[in-house]
PDB file as gemmi writes it, atoms N, CA and C in Angstrom:
CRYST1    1.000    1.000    1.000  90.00  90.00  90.00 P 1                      
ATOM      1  N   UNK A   1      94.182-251.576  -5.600  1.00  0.00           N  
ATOM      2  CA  UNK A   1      94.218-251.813  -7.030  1.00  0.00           C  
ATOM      3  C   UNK A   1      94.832-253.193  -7.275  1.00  0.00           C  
ATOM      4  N   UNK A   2      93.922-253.914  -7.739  1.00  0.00           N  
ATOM      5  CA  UNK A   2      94.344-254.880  -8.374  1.00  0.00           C  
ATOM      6  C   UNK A   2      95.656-255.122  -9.830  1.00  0.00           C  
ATOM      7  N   UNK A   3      96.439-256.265  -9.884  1.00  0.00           N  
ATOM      8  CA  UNK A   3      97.682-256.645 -10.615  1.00  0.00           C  
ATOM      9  C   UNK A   3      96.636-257.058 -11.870  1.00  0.00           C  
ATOM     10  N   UNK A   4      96.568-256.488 -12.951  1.00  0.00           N  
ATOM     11  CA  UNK A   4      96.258-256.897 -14.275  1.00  0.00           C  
ATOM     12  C   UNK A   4      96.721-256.424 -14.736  1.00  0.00           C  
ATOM     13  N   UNK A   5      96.678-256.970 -15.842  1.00  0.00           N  
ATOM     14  CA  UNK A   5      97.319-256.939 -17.537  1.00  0.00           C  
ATOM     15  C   UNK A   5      96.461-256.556 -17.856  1.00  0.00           C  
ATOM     16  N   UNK A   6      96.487-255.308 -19.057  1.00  0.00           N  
ATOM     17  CA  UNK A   6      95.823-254.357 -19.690  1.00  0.00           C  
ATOM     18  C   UNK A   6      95.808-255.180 -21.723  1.00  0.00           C  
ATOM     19  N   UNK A   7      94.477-255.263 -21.500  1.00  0.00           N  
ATOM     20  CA  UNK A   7      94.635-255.668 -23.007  1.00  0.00           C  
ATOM     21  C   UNK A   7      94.349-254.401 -24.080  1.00  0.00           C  
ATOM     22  N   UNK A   8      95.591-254.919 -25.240  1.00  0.00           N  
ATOM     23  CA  UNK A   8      95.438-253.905 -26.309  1.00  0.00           C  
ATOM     24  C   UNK A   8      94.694-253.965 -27.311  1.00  0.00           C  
ATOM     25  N   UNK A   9      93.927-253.000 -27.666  1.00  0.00           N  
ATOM     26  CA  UNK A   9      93.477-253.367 -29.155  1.00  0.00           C  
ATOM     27  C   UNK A   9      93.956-253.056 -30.100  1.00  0.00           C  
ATOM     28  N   UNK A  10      93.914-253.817 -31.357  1.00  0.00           N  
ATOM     29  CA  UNK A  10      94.914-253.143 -32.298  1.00  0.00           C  
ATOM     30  C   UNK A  10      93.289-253.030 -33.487  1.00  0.00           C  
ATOM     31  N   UNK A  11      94.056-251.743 -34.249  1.00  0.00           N  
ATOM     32  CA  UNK A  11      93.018-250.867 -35.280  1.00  0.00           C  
ATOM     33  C   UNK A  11      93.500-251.814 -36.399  1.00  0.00           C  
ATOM     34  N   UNK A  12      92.781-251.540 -37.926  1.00  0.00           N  
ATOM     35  CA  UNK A  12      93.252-251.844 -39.025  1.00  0.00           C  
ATOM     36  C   UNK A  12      93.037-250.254 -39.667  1.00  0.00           C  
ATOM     37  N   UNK A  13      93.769-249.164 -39.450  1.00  0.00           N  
ATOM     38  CA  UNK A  13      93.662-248.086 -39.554  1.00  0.00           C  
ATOM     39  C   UNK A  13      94.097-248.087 -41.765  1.00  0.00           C  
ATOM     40  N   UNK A  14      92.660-247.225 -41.981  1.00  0.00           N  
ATOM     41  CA  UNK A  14      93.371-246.643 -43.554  1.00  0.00           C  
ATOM     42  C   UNK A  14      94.115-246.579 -43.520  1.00  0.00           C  
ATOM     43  N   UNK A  15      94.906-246.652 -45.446  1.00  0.00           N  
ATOM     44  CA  UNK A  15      96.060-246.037 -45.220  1.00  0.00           C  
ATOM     45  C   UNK A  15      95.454-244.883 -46.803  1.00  0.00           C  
ATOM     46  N   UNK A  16      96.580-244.059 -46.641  1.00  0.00           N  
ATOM     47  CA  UNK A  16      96.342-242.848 -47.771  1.00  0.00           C  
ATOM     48  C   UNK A  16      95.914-243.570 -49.172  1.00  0.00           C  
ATOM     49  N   UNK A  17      96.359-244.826 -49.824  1.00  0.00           N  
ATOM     50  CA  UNK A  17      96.457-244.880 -50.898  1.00  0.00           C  
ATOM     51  C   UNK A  17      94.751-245.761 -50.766  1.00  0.00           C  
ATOM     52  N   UNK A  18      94.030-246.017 -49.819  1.00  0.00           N  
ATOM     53  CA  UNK A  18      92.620-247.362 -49.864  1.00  0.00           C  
ATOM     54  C   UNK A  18      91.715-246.216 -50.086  1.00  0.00           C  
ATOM     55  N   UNK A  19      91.258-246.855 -50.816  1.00  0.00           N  
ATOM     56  CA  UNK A  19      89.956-246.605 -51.686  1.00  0.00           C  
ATOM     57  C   UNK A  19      88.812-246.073 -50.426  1.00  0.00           C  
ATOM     58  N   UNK A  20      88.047-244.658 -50.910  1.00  0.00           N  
ATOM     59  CA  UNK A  20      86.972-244.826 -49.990  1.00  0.00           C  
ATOM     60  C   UNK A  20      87.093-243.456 -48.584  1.00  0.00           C  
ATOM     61  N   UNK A  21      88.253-242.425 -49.281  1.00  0.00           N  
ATOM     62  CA  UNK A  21      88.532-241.715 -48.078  1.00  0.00           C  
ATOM     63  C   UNK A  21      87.450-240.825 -47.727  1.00  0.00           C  
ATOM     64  N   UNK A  22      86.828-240.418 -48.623  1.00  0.00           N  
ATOM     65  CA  UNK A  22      86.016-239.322 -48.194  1.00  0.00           C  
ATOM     66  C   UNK A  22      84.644-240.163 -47.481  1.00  0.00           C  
ATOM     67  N   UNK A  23      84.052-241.309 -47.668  1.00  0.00           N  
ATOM     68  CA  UNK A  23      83.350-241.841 -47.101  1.00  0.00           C  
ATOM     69  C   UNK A  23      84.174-242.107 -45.343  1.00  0.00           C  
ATOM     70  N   UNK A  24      85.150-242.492 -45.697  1.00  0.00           N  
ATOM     71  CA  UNK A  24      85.352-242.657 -44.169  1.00  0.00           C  
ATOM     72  C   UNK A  24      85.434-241.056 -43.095  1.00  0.00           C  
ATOM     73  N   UNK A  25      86.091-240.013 -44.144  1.00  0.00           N  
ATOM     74  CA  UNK A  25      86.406-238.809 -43.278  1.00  0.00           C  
ATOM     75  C   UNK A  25      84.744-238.108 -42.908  1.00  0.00           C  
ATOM     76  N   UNK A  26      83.443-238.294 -43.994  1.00  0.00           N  
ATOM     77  CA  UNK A  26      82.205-237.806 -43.434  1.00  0.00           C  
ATOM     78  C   UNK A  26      81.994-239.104 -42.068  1.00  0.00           C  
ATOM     79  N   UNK A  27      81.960-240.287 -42.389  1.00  0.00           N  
ATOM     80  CA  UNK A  27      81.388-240.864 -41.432  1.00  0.00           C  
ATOM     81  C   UNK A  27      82.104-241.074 -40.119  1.00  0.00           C  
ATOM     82  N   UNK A  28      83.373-240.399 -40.058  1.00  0.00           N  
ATOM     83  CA  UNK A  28      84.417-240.613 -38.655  1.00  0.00           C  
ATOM     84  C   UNK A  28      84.011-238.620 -38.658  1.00  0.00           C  
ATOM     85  N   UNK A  29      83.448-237.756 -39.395  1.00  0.00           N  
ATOM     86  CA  UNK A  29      82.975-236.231 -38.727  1.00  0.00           C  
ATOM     87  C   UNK A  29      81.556-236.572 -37.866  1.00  0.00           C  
ATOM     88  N   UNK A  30      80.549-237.234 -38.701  1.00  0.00           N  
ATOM     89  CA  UNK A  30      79.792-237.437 -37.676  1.00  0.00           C  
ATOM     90  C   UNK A  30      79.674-237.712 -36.534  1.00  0.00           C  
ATOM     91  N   UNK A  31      80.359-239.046 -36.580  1.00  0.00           N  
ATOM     92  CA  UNK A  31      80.698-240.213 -35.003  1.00  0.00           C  
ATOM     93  C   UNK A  31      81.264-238.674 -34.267  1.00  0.00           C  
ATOM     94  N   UNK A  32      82.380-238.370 -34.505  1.00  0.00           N  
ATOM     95  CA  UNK A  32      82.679-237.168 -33.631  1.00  0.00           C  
ATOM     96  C   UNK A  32      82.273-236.369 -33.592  1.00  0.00           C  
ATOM     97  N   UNK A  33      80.895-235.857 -34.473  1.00  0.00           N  
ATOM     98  CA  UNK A  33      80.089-234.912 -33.617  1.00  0.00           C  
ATOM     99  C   UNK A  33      78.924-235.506 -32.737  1.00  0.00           C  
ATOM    100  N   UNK A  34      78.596-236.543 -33.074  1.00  0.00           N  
ATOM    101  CA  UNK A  34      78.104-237.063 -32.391  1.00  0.00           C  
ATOM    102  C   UNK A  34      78.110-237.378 -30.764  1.00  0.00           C  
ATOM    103  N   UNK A  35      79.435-237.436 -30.906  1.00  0.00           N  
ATOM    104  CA  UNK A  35      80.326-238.088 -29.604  1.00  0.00           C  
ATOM    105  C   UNK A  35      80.051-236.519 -28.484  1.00  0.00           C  
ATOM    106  N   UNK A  36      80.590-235.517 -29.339  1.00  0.00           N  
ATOM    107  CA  UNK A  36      80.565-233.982 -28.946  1.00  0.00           C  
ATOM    108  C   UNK A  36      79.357-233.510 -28.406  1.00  0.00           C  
ATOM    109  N   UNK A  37      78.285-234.166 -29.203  1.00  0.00           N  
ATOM    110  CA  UNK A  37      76.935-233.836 -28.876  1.00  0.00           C  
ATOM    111  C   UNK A  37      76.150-234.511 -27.688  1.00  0.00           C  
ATOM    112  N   UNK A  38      76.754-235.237 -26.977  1.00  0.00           N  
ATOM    113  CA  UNK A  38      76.842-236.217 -25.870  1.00  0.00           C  
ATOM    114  C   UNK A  38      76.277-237.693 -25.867  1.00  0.00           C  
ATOM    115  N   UNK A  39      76.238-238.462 -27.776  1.00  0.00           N  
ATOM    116  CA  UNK A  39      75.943-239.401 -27.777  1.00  0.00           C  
ATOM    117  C   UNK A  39      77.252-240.423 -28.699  1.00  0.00           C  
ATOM    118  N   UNK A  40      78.120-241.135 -27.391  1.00  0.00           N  
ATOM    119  CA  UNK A  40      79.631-242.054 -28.165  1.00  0.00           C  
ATOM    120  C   UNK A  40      79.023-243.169 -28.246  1.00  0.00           C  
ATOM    121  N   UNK A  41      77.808-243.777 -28.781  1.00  0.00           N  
ATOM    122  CA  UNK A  41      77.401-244.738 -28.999  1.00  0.00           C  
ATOM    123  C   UNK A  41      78.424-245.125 -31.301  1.00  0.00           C  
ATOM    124  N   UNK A  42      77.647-243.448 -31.996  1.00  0.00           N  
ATOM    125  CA  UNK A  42      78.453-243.601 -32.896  1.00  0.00           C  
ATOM    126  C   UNK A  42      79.726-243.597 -33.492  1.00  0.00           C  
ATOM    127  N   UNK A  43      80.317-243.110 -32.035  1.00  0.00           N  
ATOM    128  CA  UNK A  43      81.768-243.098 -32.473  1.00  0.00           C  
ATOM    129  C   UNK A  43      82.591-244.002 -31.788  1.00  0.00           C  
ATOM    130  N   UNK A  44      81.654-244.943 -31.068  1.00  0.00           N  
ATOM    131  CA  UNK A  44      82.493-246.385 -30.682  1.00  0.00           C  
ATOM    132  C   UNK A  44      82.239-247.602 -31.585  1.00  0.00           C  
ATOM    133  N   UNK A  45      80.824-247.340 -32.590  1.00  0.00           N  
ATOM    134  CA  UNK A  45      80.645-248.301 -33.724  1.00  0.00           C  
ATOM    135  C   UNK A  45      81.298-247.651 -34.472  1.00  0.00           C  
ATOM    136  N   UNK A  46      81.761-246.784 -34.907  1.00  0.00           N  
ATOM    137  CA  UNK A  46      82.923-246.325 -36.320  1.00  0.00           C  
ATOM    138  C   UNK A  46      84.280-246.937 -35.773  1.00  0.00           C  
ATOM    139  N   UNK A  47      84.410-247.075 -34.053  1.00  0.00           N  
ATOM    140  CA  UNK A  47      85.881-247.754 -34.303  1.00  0.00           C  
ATOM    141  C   UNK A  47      85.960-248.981 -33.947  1.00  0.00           C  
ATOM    142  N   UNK A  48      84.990-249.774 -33.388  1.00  0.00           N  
ATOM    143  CA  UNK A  48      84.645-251.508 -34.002  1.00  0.00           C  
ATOM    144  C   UNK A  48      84.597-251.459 -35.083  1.00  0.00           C  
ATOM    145  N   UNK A  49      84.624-251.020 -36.220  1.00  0.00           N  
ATOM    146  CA  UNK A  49      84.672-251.519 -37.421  1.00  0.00           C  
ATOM    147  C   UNK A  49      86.427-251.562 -37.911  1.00  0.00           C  
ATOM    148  N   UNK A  50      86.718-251.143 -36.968  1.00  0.00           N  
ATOM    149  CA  UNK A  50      88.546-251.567 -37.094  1.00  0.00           C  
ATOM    150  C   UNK A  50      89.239-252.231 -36.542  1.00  0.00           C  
ATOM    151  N   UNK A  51      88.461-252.693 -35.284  1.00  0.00           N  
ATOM    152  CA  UNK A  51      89.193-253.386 -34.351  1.00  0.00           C  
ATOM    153  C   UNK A  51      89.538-254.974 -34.802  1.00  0.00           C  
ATOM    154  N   UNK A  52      90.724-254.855 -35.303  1.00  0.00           N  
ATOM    155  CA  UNK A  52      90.878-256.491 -35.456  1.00  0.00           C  
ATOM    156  C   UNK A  52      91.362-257.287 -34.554  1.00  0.00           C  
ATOM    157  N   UNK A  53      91.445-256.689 -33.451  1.00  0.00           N  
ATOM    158  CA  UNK A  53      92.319-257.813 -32.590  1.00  0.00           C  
ATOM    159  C   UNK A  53      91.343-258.817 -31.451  1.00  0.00           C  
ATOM    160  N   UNK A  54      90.076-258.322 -31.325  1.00  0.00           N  
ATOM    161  CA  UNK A  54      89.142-258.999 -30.368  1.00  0.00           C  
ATOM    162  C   UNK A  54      87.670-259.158 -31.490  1.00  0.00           C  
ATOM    163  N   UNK A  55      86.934-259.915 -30.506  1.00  0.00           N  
ATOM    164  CA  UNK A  55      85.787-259.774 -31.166  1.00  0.00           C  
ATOM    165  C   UNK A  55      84.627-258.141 -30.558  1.00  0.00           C  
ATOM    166  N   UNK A  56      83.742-257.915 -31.229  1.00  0.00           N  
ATOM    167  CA  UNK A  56      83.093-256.928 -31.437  1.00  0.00           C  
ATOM    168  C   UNK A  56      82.403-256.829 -30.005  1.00  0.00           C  
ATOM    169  N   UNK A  57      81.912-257.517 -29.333  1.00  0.00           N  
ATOM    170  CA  UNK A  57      81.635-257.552 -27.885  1.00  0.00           C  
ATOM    171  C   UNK A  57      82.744-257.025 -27.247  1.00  0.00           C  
ATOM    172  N   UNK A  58      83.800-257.506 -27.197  1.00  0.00           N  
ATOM    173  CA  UNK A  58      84.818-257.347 -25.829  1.00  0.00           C  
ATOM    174  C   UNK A  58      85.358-256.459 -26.354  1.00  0.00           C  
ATOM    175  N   UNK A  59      85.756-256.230 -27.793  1.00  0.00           N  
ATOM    176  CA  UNK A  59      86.243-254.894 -28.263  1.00  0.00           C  
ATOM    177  C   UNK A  59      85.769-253.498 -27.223  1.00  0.00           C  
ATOM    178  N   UNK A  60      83.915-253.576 -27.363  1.00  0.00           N  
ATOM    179  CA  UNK A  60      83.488-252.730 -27.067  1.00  0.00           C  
ATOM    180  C   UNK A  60      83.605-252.411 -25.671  1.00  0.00           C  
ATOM    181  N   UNK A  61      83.585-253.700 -24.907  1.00  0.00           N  
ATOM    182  CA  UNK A  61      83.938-253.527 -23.489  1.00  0.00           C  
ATOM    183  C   UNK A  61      85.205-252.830 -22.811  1.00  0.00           C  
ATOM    184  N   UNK A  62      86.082-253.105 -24.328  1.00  0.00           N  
ATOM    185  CA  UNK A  62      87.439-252.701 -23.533  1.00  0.00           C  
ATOM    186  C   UNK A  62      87.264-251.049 -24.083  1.00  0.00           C  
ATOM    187  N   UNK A  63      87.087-250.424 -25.050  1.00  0.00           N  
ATOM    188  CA  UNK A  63      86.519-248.997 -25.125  1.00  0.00           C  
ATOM    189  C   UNK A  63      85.798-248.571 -24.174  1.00  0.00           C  
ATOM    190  N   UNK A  64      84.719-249.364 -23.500  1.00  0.00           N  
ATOM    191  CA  UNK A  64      84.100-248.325 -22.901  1.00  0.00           C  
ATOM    192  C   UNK A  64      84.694-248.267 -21.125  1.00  0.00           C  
ATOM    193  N   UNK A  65      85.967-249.218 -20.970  1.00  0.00           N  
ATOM    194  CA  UNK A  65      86.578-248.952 -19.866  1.00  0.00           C  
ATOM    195  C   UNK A  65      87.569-248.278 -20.207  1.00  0.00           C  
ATOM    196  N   UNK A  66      88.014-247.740 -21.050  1.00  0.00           N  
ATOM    197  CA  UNK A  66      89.301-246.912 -21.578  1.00  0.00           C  
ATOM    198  C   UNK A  66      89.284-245.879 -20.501  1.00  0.00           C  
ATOM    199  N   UNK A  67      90.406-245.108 -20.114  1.00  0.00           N  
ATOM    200  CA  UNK A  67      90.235-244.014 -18.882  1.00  0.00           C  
ATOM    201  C   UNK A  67      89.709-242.646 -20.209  1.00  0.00           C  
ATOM    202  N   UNK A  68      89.982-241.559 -19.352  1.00  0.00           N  
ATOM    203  CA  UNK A  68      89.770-240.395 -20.159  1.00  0.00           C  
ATOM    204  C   UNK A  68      90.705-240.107 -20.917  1.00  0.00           C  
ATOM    205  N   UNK A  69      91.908-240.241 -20.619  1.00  0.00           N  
ATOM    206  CA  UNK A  69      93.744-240.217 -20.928  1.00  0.00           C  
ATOM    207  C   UNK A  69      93.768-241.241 -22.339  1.00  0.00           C  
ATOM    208  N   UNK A  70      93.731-242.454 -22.236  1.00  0.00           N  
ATOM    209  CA  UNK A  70      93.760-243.630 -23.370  1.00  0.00           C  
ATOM    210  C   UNK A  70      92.717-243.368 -24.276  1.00  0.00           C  
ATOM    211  N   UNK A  71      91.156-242.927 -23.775  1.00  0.00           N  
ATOM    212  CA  UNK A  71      90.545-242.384 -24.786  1.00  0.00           C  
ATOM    213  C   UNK A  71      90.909-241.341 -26.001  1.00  0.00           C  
ATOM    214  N   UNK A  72      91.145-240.468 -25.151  1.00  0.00           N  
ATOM    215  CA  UNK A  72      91.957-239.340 -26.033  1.00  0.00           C  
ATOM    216  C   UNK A  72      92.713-239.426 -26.986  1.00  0.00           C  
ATOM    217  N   UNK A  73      93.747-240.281 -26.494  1.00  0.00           N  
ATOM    218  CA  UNK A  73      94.842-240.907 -27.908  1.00  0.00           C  
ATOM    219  C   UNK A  73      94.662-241.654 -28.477  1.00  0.00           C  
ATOM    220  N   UNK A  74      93.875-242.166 -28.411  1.00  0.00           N  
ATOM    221  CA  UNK A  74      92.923-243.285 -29.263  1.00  0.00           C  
ATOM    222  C   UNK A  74      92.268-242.921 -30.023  1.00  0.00           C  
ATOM    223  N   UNK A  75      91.510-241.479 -29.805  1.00  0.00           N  
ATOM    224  CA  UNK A  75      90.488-240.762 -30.815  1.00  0.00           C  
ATOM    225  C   UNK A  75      91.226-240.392 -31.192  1.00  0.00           C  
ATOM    226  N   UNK A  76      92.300-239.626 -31.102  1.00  0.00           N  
ATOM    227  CA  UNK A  76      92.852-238.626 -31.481  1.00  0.00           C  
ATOM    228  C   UNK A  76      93.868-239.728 -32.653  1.00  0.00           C  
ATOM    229  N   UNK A  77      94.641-240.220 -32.255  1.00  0.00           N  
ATOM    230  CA  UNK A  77      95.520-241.375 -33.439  1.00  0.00           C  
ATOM    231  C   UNK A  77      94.538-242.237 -34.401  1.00  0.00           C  
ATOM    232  N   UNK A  78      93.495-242.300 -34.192  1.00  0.00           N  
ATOM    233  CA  UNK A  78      92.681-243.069 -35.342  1.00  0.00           C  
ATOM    234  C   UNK A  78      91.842-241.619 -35.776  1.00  0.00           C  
ATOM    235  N   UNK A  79      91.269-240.698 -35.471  1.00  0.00           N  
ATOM    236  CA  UNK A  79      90.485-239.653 -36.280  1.00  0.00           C  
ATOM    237  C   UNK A  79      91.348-239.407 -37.380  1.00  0.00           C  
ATOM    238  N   UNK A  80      92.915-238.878 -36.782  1.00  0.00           N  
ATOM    239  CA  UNK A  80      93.728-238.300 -37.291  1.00  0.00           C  
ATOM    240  C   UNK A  80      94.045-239.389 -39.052  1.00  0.00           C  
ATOM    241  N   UNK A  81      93.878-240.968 -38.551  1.00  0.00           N  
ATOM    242  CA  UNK A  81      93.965-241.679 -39.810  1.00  0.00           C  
ATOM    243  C   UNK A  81      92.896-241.550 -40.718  1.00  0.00           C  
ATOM    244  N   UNK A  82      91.559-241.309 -39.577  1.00  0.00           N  
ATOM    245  CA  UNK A  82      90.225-241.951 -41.013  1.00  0.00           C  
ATOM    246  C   UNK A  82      90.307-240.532 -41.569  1.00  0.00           C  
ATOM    247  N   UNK A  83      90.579-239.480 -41.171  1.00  0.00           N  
ATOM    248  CA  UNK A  83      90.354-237.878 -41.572  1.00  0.00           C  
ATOM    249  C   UNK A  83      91.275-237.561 -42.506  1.00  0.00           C  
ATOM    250  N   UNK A  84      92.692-238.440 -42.949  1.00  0.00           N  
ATOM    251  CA  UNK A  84      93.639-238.441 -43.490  1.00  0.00           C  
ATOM    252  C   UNK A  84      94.729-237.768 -43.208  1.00  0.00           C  
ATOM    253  N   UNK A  85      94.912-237.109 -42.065  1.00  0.00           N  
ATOM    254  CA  UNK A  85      95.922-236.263 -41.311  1.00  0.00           C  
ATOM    255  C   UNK A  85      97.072-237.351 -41.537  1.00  0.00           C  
ATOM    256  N   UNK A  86      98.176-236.942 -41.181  1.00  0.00           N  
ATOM    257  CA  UNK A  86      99.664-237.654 -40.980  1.00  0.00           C  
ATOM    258  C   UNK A  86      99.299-238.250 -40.094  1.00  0.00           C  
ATOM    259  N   UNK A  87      99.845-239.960 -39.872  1.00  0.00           N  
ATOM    260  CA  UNK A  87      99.695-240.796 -38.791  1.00  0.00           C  
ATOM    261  C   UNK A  87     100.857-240.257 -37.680  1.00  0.00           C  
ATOM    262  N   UNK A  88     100.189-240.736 -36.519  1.00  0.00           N  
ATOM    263  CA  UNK A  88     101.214-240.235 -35.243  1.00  0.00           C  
ATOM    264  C   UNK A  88     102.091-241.469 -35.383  1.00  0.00           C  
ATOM    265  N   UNK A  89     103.143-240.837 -34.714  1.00  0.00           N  
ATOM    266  CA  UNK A  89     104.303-241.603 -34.803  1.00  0.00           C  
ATOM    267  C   UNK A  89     104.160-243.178 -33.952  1.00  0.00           C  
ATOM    268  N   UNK A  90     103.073-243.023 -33.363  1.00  0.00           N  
ATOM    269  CA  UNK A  90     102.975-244.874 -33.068  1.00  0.00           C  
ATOM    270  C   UNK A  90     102.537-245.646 -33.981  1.00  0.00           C  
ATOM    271  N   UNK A  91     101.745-245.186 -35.245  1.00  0.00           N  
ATOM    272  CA  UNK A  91     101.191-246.112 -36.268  1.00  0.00           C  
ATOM    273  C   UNK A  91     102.362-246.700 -36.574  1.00  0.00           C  
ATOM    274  N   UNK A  92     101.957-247.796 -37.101  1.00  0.00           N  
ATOM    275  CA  UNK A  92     103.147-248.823 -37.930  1.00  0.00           C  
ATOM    276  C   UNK A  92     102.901-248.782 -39.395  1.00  0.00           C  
ATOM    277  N   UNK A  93     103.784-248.806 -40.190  1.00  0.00           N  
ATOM    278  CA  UNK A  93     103.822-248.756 -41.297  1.00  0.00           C  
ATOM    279  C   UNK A  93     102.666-249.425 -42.180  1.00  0.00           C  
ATOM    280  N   UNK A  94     102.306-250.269 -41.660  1.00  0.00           N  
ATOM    281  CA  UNK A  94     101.266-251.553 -42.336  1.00  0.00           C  
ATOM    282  C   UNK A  94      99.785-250.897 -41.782  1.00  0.00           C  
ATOM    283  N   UNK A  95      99.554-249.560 -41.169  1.00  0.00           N  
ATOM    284  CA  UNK A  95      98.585-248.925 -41.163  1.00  0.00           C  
ATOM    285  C   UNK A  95      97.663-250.080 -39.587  1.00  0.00           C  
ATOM    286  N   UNK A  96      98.919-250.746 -39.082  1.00  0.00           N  
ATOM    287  CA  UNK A  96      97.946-251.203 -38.095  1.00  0.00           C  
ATOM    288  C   UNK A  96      98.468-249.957 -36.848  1.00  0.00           C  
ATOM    289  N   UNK A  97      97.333-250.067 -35.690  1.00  0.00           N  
ATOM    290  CA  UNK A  97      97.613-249.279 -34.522  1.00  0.00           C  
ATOM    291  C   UNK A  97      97.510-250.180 -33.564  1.00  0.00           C  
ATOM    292  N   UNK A  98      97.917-249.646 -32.488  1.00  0.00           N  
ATOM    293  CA  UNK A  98      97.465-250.509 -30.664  1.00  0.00           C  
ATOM    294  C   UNK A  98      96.748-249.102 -29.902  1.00  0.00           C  
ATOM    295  N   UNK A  99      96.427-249.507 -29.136  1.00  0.00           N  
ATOM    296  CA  UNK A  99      95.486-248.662 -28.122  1.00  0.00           C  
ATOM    297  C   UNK A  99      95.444-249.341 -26.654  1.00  0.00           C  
ATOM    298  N   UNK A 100      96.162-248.591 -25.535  1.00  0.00           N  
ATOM    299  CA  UNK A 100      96.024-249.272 -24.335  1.00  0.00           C  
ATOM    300  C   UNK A 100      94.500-249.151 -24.358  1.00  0.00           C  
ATOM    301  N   UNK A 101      94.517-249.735 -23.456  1.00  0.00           N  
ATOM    302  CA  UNK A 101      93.000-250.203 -22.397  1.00  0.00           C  
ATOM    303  C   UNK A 101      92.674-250.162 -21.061  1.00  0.00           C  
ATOM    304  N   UNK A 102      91.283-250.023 -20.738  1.00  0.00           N  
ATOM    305  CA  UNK A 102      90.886-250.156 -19.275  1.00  0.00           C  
ATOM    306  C   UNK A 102      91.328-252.028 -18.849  1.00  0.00           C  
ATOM    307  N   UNK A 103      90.938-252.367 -17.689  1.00  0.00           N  
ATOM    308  CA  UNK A 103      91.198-253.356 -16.951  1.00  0.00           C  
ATOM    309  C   UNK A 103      90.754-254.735 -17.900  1.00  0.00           C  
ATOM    310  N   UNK A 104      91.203-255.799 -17.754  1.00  0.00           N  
ATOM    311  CA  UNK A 104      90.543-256.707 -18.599  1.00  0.00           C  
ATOM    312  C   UNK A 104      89.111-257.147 -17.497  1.00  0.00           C  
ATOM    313  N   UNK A 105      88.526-257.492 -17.916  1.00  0.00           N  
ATOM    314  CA  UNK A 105      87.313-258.481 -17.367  1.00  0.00           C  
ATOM    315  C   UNK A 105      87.254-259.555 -16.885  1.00  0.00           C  
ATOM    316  N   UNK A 106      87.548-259.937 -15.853  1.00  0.00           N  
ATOM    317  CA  UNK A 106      87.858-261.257 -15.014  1.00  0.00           C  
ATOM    318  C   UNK A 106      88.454-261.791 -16.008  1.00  0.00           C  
ATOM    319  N   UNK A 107      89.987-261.600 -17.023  1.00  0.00           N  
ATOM    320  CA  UNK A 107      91.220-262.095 -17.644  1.00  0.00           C  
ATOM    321  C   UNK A 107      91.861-261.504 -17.941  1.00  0.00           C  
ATOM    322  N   UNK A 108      93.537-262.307 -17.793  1.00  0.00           N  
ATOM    323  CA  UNK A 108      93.938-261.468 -17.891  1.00  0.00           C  
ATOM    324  C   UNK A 108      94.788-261.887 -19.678  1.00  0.00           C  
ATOM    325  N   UNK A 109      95.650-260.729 -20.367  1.00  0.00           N  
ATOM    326  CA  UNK A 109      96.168-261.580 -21.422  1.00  0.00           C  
ATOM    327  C   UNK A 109      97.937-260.448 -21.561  1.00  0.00           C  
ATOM    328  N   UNK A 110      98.170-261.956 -21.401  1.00  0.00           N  
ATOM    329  CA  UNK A 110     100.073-261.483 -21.658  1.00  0.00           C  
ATOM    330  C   UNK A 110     100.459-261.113 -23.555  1.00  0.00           C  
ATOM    331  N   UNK A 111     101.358-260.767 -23.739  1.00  0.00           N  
ATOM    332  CA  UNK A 111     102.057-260.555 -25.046  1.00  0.00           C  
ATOM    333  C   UNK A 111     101.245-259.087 -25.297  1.00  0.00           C  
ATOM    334  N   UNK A 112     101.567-259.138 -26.589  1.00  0.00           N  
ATOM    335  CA  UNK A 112     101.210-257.949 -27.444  1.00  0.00           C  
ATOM    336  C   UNK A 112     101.264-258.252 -28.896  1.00  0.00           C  
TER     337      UNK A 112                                                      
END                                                                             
């Protein structure tokens, strides 16, 4: 195993008071049935549309190396926002999130 640095993505997760919840809670039920139904094509474009910290390419790259473990809490801490559940205790107040990641792609990136 190779020494890399794991890049994070960070969400721009709703917050309770933004306009638009019930559109987001049908279209984050689909993506996850979708996902259930054995196609995560729609429920990795419902969460590029939050990812502010990369662009929409590498975003996606770094999702689809996520392990099974980082996936999980990743769905599970952003469903829990677009669905309007209580944020888990890693959200930050300002409704942003982080999400570890699979390996970077021939780079590596320090900070957070």
């Amino acid at each position: 195993m190779s020494d890399t640095t794991i890049p994070r993505l960070v969400f721009n997760k709703p917050t309770k008071d933004q306009p638009g919840f019930l559109r987001r809670a049908i279209h984050a039920g689909k993506a996850k049935q979708a996902f259930h139904d054995g196609d995560p094509e729609p429920l990795i474009d419902f969460f590029l549309d939050y990812v502010t910290s990369h662009e929409r390419d590498d975003a996606k790259a770094i999702l689809l190396d996520l392990s099974e473990d980082d996936f999980d809490q990743t769905m599970q801490e952003l469903m829990d926002a677009f669905e309007g559940k209580a944020n888990s205790p890693q959200a930050k107040s300002n409704g942003k999130s982080t999400a570890a990641s699979g390996p970077a792609r021939g780079r590596t990136r320090t900070g957070r």
